[in-house]
Each structure stands twice: as structure tokens, then as C-alpha cells.
C-alpha positions in Angstrom: -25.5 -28.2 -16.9 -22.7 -26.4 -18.5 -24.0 -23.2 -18.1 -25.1 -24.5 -14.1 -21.2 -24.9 -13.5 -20.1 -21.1 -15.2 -22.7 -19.6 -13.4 -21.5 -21.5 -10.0 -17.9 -20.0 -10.7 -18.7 -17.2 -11.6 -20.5 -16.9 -8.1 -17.7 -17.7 -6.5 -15.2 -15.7 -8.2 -16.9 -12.6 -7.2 -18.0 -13.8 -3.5 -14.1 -13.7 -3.1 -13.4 -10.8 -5.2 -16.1 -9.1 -2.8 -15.0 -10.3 0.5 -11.5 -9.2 -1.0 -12.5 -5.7 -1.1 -14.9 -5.8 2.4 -11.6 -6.9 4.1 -9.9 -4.7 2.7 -12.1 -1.8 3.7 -12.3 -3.1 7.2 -8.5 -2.9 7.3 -7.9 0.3 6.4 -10.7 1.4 9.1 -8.8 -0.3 11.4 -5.5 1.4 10.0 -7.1 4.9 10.1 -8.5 4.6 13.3 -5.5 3.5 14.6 -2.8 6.0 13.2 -5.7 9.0 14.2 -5.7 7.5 17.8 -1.3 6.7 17.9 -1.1 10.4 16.9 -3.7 12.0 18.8 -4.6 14.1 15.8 -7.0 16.8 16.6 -10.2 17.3 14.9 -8.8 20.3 13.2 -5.3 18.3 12.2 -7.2 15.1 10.8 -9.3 17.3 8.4 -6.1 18.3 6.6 -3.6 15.4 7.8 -5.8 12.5 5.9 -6.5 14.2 2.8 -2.5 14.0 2.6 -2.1 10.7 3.8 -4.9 9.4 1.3 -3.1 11.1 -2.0 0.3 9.8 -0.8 -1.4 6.2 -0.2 -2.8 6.4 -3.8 0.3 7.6 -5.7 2.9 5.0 -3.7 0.0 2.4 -4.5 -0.2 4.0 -8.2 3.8 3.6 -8.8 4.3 0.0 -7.3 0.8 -0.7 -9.7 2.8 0.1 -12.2 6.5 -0.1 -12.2 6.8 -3.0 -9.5 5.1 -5.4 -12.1 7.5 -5.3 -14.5 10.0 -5.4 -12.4 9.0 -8.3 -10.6 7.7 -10.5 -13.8 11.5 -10.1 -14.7 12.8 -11.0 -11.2 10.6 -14.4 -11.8 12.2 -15.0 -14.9 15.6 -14.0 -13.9 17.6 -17.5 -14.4 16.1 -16.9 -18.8 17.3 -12.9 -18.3 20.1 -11.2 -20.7 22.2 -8.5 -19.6 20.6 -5.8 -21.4 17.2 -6.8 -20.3 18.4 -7.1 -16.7 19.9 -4.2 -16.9 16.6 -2.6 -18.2 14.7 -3.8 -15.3 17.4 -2.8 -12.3 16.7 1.2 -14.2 13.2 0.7 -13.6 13.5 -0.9 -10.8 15.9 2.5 -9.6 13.4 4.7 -10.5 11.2 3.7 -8.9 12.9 3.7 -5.8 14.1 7.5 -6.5 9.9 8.2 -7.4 9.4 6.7 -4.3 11.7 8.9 -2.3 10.5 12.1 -4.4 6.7 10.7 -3.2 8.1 10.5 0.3 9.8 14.3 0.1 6.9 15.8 -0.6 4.7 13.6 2.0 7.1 14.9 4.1 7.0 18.8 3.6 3.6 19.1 3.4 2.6 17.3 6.5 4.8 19.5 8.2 2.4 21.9 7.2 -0.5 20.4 9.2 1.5 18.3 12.2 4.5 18.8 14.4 7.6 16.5 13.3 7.3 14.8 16.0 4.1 13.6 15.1 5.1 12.3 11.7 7.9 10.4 13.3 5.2 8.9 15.2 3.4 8.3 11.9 6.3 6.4 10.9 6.2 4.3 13.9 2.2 3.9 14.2 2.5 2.6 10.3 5.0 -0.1 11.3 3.3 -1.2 14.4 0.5 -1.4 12.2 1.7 -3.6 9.6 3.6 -6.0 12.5 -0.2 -6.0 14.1 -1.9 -7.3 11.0 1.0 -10.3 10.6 0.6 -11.0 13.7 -3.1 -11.6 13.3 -2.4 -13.3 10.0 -0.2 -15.5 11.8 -2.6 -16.7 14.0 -5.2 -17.3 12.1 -2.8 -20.2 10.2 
């Protein structure tokens, strides 16, 4: 019977932890799609622009993986904090923020590269539209 009841949660664990991932795959469809569309990327700019898009995505993704956690494990504890482990955390907490920007910069330059500026202003745009979008749907479904 025990080993009935593991097996059942272990089941379930990774139906969600599966779903998770499928829903998250159907989102960033959805994102890619719409960004390609907002921009009207040629054929010929899309084969260079998303390669770009993708690294930045996984680095910004890579830094907040990393440094956000601490960061925010401290912010939960903050009432229990000392000054010099504060401290610690608002320099992490800056560099990250100035990694971030240095992330951005480069985004930035080589995009220019493949698309008018226009069009990564527009980027800008179509990623915040995107993001209001999804909340909005989240919303509703509450």
C-alpha cells in the first residue's frame, strides 16, 4: 500500500512537472510568433535576429538563476538580517543589475547588426505587450 501511495505521487509530481514544461513551450510559441509577427521580421532578419534573442533569453535567465536566489532568500529573511549581511546582498543584488545592463548593451549592439532601431524599439514594446497579454489571460482564468 505504501509503495501504491509513492508511486501515486510520484505520478503526479511529474504530470505537473510535465504540463509545467508543455505550457511553457506553448508560451514561448506564442511569444515567438508574436514578437516575429509585431516586427515584421523578414525571413532573412529572423534567421539571425532569434539566434540573438535566444542567447540573450538564456544568459538574463542564467543570471536571475543564479544571483536573484540569494538575493531574494535574504529579502525573505530580511526582519533576522545584520548589516554586513544586508549589505552583502544589496552588492549582489547591484551586480546584478549592472550584469544585466552589460547583457542588455550587448543585446543591443548586435541586434543593430541584423534590424533597424526602430525595430528593436518595437521589440521592446512587442515584449511588454506580451507579458501584459499573458496577465491578462492569467487573470481571467482566476
Amino acid at each position: 500500500m505504501k509503495n501504491l501511495i509513492i508511486t501515486l505521487i510520484f505520478c503526479c509530481f511529474f504530470s505537473a512537472v510535465f504540463a509545467q514544461e508543455k505550457s511553457d513551450e506553448k508560451i514561448k510559441s506564442l511569444k515567438t510568433a508574436y514578437i516575429t509577427e509585431t516586427l515584421e521580421l523578414t525571413s532573412k532578419e529572423a534567421e539571425k535576429f532569434w539566434p540573438i534573442y535566444n542567447e540573450f533569453e538564456r544568459k538574463t535567465d542564467s543570471l536571475y538563476d543564479k544571483k536573484w536566489c540569494s538575493v531574494k532568500n535574504g529579502l525573505e529573511t530580511i526582519d533576522s538580517l545584520d548589516e554586513e549581511t544586508a549589505d552583502a546582498l544589496l552588492t549582489e543584488y547591484l551586480s546584478m543589475k549592472e550584469q544585466s545592463v552589460t547583457f542588455k548593451k550587448d543585446f543591443v549592439k548586435r541586434l543593430k547588426t541584423v534590424i533597424p532601431s526602430t525595430k528593436i524599439l518595437k521589440l521592446k514594446k512587442a515584449e511588454h505587450d506580451f507579458h501584459k497579454i499573458l496577465l491578462e489571460k492569467y487573470g481571467e482564468k482566476k
